[in-house]
C-alpha positions as CSV (number, residue, x, y, z in Angstrom):
1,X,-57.8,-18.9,4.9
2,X,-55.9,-17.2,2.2
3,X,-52.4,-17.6,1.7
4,X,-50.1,-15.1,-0.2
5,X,-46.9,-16.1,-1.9
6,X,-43.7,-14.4,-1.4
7,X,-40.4,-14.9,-3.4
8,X,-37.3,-15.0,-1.2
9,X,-33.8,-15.3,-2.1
10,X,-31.9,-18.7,-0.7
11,X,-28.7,-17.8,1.3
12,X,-25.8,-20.2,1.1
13,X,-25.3,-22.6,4.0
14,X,-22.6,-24.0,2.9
15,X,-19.1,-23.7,4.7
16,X,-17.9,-20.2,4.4
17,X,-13.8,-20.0,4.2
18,X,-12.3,-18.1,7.1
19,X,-12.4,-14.6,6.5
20,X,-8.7,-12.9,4.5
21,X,-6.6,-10.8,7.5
22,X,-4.7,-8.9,5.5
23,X,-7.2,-6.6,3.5
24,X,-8.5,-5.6,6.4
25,X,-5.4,-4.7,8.5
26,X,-4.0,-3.1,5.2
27,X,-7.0,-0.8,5.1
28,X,-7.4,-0.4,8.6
29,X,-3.6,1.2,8.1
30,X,-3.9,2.8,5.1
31,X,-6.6,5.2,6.5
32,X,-4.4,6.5,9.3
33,X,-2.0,7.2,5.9
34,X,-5.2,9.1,4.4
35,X,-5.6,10.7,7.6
36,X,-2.3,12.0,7.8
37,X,-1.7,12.7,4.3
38,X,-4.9,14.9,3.9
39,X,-5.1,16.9,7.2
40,X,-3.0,20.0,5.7
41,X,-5.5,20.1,3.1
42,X,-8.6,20.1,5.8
43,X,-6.3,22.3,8.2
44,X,-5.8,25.0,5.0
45,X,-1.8,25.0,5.3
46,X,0.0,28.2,5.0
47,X,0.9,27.5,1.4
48,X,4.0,30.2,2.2
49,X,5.6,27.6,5.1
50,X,8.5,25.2,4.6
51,X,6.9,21.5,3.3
52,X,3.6,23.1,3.7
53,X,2.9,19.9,1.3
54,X,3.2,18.2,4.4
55,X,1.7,20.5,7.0
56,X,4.3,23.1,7.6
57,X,7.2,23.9,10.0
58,X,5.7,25.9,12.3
59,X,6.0,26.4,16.0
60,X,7.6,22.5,16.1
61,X,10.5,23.1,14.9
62,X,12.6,20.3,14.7
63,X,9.6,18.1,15.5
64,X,7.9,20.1,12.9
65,X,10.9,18.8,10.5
66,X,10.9,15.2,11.5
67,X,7.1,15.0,10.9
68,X,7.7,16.5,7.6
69,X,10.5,14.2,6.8
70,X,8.4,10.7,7.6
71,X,4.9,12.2,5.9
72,X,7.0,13.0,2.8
73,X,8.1,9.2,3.2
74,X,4.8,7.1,4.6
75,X,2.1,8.6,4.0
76,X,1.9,11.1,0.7
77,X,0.7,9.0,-2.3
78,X,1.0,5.7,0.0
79,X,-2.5,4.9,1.2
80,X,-4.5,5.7,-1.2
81,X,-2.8,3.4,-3.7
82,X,-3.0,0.7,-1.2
83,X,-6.5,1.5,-1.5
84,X,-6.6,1.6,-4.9
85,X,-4.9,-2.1,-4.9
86,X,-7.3,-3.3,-2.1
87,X,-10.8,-2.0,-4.1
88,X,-9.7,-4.3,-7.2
89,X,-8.8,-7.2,-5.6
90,X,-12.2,-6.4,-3.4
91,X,-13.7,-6.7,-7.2
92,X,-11.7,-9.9,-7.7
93,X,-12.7,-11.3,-4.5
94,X,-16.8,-10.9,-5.2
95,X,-16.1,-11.5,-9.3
96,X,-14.9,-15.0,-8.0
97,X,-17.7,-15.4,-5.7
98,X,-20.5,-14.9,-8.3
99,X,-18.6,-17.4,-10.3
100,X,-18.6,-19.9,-7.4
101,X,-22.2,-19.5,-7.3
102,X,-22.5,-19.8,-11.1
103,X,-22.8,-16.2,-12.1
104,X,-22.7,-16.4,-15.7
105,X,-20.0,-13.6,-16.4
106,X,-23.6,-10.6,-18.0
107,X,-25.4,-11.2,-14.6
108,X,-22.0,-10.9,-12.4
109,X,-21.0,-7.5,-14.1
110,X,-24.3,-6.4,-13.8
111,X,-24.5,-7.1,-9.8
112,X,-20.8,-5.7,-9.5
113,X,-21.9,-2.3,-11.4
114,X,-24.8,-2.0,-9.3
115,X,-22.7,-2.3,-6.4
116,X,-20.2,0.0,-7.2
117,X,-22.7,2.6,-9.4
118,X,-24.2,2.6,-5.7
119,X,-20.6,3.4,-4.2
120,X,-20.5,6.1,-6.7
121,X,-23.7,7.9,-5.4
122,X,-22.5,6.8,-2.2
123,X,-18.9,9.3,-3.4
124,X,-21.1,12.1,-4.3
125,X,-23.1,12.9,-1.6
126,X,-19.8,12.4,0.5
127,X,-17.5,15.1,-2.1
128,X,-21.0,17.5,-2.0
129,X,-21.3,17.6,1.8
130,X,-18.7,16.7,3.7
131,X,-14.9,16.5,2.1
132,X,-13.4,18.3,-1.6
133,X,-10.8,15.4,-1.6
134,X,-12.9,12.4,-1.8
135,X,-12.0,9.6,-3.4
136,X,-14.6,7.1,-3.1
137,X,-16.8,9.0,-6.6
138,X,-13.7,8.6,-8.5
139,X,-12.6,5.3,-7.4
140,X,-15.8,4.0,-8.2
141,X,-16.6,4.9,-11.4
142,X,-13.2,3.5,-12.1
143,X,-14.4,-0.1,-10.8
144,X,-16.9,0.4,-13.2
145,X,-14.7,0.7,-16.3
146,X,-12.4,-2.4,-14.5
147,X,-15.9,-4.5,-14.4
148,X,-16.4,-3.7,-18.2
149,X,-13.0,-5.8,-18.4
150,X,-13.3,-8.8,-16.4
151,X,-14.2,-10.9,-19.6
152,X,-10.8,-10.2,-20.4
153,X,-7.6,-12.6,-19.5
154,X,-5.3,-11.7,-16.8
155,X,-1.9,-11.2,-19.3
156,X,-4.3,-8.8,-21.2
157,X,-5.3,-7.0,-18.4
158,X,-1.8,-6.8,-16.6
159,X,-0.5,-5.2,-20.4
160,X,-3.3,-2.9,-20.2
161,X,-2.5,-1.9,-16.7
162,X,1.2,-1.8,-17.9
163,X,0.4,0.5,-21.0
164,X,-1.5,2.8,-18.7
165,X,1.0,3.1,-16.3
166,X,3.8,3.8,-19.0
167,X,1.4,6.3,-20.3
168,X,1.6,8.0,-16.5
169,X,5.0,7.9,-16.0
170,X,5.3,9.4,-19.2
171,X,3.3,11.8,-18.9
172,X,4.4,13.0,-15.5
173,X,7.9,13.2,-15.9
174,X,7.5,15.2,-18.4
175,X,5.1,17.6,-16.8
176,X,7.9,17.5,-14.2
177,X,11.0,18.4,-16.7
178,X,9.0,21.2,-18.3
179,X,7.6,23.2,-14.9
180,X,10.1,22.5,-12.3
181,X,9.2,25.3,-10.3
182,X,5.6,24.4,-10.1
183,X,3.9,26.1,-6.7
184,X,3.0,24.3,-3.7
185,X,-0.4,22.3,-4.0
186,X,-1.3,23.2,-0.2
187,X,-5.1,24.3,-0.2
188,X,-5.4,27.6,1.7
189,X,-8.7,28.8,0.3
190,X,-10.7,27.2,1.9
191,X,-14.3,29.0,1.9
192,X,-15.2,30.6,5.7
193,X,-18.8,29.4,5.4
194,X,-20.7,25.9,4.8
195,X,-22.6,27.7,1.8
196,X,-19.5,28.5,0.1
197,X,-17.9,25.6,0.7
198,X,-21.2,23.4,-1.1
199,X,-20.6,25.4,-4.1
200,X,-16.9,24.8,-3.7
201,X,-17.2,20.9,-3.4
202,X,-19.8,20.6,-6.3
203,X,-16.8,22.1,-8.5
204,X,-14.3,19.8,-7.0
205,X,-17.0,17.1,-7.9
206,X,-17.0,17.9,-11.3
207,X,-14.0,17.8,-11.5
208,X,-13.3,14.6,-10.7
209,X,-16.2,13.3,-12.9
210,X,-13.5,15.1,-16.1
211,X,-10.7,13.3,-14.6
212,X,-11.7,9.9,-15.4
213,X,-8.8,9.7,-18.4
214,X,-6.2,11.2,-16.0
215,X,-6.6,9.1,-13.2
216,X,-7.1,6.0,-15.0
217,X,-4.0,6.4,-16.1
218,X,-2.6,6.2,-12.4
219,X,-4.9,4.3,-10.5
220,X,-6.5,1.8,-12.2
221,X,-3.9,0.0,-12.9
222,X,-3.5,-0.9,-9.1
223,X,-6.8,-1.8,-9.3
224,X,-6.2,-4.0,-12.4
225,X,-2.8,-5.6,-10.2
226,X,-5.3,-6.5,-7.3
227,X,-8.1,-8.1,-9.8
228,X,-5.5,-10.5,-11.2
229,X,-4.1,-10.8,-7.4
230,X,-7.4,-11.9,-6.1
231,X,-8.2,-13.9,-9.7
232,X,-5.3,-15.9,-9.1
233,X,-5.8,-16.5,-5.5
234,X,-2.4,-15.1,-4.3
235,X,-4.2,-14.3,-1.0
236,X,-5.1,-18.2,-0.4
237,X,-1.0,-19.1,-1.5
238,X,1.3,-16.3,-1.0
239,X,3.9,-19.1,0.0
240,X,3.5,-19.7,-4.2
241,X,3.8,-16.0,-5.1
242,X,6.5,-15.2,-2.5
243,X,9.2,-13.7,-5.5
244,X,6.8,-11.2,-6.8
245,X,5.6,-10.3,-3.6
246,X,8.8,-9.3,-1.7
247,X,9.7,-7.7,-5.6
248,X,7.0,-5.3,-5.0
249,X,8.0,-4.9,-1.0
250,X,11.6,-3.9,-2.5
251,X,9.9,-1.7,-4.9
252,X,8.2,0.4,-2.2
253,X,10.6,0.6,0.0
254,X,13.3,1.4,-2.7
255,X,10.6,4.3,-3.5
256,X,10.1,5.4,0.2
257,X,13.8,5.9,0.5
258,X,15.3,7.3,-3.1
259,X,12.3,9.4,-3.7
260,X,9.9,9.9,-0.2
261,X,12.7,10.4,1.8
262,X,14.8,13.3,-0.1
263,X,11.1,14.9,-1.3
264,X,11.1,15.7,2.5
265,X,14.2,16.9,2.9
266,X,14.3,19.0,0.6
267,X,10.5,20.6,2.1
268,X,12.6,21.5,5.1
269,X,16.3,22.9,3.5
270,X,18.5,20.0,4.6
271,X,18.7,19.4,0.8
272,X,18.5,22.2,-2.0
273,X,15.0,23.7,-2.1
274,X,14.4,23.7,-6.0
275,X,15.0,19.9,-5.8
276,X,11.5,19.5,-3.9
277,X,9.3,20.2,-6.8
278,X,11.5,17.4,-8.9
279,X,11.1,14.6,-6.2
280,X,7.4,15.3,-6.1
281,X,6.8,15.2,-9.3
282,X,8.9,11.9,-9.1
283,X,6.9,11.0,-6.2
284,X,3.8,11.4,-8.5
285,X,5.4,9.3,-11.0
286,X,6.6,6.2,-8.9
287,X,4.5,7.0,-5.8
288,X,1.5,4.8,-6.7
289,X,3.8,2.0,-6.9
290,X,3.9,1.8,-3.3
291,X,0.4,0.6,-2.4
292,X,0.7,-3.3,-4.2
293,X,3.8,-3.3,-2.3
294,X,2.4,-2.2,0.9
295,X,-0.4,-4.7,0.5
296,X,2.5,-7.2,-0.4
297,X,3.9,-6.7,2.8
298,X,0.8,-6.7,5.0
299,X,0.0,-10.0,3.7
300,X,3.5,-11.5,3.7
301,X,3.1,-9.9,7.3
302,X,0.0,-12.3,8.3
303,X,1.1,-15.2,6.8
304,X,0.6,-16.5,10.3
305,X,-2.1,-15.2,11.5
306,X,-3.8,-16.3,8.6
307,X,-3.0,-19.9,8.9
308,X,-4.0,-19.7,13.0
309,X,-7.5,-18.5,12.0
310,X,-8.0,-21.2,9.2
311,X,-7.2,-23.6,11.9
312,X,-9.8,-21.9,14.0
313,X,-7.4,-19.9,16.5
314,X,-8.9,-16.5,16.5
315,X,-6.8,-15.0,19.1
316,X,-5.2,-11.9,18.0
317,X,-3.8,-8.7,19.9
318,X,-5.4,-5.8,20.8
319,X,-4.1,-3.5,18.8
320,X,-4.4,-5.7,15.9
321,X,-8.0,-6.7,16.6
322,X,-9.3,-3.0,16.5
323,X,-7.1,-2.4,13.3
324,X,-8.6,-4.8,12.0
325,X,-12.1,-3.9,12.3
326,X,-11.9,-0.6,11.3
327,X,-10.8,-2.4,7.9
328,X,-14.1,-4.4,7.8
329,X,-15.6,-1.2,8.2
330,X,-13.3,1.0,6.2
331,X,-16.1,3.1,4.4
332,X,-17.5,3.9,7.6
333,X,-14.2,4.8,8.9
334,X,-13.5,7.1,5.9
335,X,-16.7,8.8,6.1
336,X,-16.4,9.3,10.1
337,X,-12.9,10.7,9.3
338,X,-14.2,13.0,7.1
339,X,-17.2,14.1,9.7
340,X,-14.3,14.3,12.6
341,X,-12.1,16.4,10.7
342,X,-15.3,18.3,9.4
343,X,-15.8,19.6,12.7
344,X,-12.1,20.1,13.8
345,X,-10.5,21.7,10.8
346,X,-12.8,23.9,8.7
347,X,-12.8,28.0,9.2
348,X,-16.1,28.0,9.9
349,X,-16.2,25.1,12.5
350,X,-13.6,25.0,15.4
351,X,-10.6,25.5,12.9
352,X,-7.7,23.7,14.5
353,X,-4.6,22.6,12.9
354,X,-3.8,25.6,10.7
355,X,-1.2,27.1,12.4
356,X,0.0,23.8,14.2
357,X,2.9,22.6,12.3
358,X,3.3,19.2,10.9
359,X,4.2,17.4,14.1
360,X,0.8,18.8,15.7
361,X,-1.0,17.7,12.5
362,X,0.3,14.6,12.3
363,X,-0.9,13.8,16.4
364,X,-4.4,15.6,14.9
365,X,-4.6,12.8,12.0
366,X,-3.6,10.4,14.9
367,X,-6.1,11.3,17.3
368,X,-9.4,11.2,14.4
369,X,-8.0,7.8,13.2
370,X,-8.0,6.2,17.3
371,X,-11.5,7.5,17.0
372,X,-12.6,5.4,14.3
373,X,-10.5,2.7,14.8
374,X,-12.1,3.0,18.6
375,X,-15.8,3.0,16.8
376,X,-15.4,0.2,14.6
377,X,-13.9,-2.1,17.5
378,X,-17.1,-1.4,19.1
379,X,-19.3,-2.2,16.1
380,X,-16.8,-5.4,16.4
381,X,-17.9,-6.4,19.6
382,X,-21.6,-5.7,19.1
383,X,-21.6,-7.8,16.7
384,X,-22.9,-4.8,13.7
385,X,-21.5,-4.1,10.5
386,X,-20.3,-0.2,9.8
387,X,-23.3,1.6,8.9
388,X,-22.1,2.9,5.4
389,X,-21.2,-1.1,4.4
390,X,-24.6,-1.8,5.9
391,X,-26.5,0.9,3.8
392,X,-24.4,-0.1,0.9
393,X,-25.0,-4.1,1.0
394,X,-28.6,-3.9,1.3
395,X,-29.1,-1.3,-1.5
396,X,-26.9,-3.7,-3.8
397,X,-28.4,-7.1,-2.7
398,X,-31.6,-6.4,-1.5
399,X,-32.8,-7.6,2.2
400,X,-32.4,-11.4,1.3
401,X,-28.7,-11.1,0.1
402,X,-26.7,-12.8,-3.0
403,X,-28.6,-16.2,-3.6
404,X,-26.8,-19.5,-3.1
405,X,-26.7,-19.8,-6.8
406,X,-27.6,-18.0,-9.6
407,X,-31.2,-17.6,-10.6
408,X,-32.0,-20.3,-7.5
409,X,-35.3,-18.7,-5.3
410,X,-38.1,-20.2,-3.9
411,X,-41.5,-19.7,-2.7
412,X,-42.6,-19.2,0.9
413,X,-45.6,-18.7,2.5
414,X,-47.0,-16.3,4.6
415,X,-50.4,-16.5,6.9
């Protein structure tokens, strides 16, 4: 009998630690803030409306006004930089893990850029066919530039990310100072047919793919902040880290109120219309800001519950558990977003939400994020990963995984 030898890749067996709470519940959150924050663009906002920014006041009124108010506050340029944090300190979190299994630092970049260069295609096909406003393409081929980096210490890093940063605020305030009166960046073109709109997305894609310079400027120095975070192992002792981690708290809540807050109340009239456009641009200055302290928060938050699951209490709430899962699964809960509001929003699909208001957008964004946070609960309890992460590990690792340790395979035998 003839035997043929296969090569297959050892899995660890060791004692995994328990897995981190508060990425997931930060991005299970942050996506209803995507939701909500992006609907007026799917919905194709009557750019003409009061805080059309925001979804409009429409037939709401006052309800119309209060939603404008707290999406002005919570939700524009709030989760995606929580995002942005949470992608680099996911880079951390695997950069540590290919070190642990003795990675030298060539073979771990090259496994990270695979996996994000994957994430990239991954963004493309995602901008092409489904949603203009993606940010998966751009975020990854700015993991890419932070994986370049990693050889590099954490206090150069964090002056790097500093630097940029300066350079954004820079650069924005000015832009702010010299165009005041800048329109409102509601899209209402939106094409009427799904040919059009290919051809549309394809130049949004491009876009991005030039914007590289622009945006590192703004987001990847979150991602840099959650790399050193995750390097450091702030998640495994926030007790040690407590001081900079209620500092950033303060700093997004001192943001929410001084510059969220105002922004939408001057959308509606309560304050002087002309100062909208200067608290925007302000918002576009500090806004990022918010997402490290947002993830400061969350994991300040579950404190806790973290220290009930290392001691192998897994009870949680409800609400908490499905929030949760949909933050295991968060590209499949972006991408199912995206398909959801796909077939509510566009002109040439069912085309709700355009003349709603803000307050009927806002229960819109609400209803497609219970959806996905309803889907991934029940990936949770069958026990399945989110198709997308699924897809997405196996093209970066192959079908046997990460090995145990670099370079460590075996032979096996098949009859």
């Amino acid at each position: 009998m003839h035997r043929r030898r296969s090569r297959a890749v050892v899995t660890t067996t060791t004692h995994q630690p328990p897995r981190i709470v508060a990425p997931d519940v930060a991005r299970g959150l942050a996506l209803f803030g995507i939701a909500w924050a992006n609907i007026p663009s799917w919905a194709g906002t009557d750019p003409s409306l009061a805080g059309a920014d925001f979804g409009g006041v429409g037939p709401g009124g006052t309800l119309d006004q209060l939603a404008v108010v707290l999406s002005a506050m919570f939700a524009h340029v709030r989760g995606l930089p929580m995002f942005s944090t949470l992608l680099g300190f996911g880079v951390g979190l695997i950069a540590v893990s290919l070190w642990r299994r003795a990675y030298p630092v060539g073979a771990a970049q090259g496994t990270l850029a695979r996996r994000y260069g994957i994430l990239a295609g991954i963004g493309v096909l995602h901008c092409l066919l489904l949603f203009f406003g993606d940010i998966i393409f751009l975020y990854s081929l700015l993991a890419l530039i932070l994986i370049a980096m990693i050889r590099l210490r954490d206090r150069t890093l964090l002056i790097i990310a500093g630097v940029l940063y300066g350079l954004h605020l820079f650069a924005t305030l000015a832009l702010t100072a010299l165009t005041p009166d800048i329109p409102s960046a509601s899209i209402s073109g939106i094409p009427d047919s799904y040919p059009e709109y290919l051809l549309s997305n394809l130049v949004w894609l491009l876009g991005y793919l030039f914007s590289v310079p622009v945006a590192g400027a703004s987001i990847l120095p979150l991602m840099i902040l959650g790399f050193v975070a995750a390097r450091r192992g702030v998640h495994q002792r926030p007790a040690d880290f407590a001081r900079i981690l209620w500092g950033w708290v303060a700093l997004a809540a001192a943001i929410v109120l001084l510059v969220g807050a105002p922004m939408g109340l001057a959308a509606i009239g309560v304050l002087p219309a002309g100062w909208e456009p200067v608290f925007s641009g302000m918002n576009q200055a500090f806004g990022y800001l918010t997402g490290p302290g947002i993830a400061a928060g969350v994991l300040l938050a579950c404190r806790g519950l973290q220290a009930r699951v290392a001691s192998g209490d897994t009870r949680r709430s409800l609400p908490l558990t499905m929030i949760t899962a949909l933050g295991k699964r968060s590209m499949s809960g972006y991408i199912l977003q995206s398909i959801l509001f796909f077939v509510l929003c566009l002109p040439f699909t069912l085309g709700l939400g355009a003349d709603m208001g803000a307050f009927g957008q806002m229960f819109v964004a609400l209803g497609v994020w219970g959806t996905t946070v309803l889907a991934a609960w029940l990936c949770e309890l069958a026990g399945r990963n989110g198709p997308v992460e699924a897809i997405h590990r196996r093209l970066s690792y192959g079908r046997g995984g990460l090995p145990a340790r670099y370079g460590q395979l075996v032979g096996t035998e098949r009859r």
